[in-house]
C-alpha positions as CSV (number, residue, x, y, z in Angstrom):
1,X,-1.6,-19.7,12.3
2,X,-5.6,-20.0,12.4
3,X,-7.0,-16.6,11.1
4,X,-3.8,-15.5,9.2
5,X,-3.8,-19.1,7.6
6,X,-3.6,-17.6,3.4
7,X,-4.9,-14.2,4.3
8,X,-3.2,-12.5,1.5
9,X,-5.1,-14.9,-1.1
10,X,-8.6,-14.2,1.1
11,X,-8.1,-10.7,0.7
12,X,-7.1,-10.7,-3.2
13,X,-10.2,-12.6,-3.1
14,X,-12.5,-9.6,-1.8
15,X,-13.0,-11.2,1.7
16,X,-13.4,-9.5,4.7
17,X,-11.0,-10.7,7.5
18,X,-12.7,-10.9,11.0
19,X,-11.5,-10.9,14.5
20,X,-14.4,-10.6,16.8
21,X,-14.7,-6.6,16.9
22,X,-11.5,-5.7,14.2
23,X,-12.0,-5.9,10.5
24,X,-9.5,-6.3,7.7
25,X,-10.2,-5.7,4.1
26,X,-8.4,-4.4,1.0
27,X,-9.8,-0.8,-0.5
28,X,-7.3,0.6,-3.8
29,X,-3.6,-0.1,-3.0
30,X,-3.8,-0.6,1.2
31,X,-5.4,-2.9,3.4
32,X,-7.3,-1.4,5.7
33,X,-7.5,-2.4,9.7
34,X,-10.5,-1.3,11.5
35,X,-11.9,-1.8,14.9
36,X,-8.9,-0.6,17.1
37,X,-9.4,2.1,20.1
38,X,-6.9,3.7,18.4
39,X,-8.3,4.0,15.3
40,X,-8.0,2.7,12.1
41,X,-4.5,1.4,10.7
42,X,-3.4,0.5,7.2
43,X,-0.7,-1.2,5.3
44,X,0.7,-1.6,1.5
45,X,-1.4,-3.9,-0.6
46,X,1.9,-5.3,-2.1
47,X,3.7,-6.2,1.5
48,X,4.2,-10.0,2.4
49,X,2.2,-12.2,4.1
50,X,4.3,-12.3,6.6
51,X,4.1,-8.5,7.2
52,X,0.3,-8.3,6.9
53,X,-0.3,-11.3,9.7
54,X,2.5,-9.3,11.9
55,X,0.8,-6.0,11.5
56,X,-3.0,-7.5,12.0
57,X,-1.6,-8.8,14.9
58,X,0.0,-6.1,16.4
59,X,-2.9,-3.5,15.7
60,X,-5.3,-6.4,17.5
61,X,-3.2,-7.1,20.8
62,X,-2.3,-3.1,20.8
63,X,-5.5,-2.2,20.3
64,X,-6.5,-4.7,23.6
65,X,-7.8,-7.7,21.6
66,X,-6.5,-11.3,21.8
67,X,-5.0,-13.0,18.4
């Protein structure tokens, strides 16, 4: 798992999450995804761990990056 390894509990925590040029961090109730082509992305502070890895993943390989 690598950089999802307890990335709920990092961002509780007030950590950034980085992945080269994409940036993960929790403002109010959302996580917020930057870095993308696409733009930014953003998901409920209260989803699982398990939907927070599979959405930082997707907006990194969508958004042309490697996880």
């Amino acid at each position: 798992m690598g950089v999802l390894s307890n990335l709920k509990l990092r961002l509780e925590k007030g950590h950034e999450i980085n992945h080269g040029e994409f940036s993960m961090w929790v403002e109010g109730n959302r996580i917020e995804f930057s870095g993308g082509r696409y733009g930014n992305h953003s998901i409920a502070r209260s989803s699982s761990e398990e939907r927070i890895a599979a959405h930082w993943a997707g907006y990194i390989t969508n958004n042309g990056g490697r996880t």
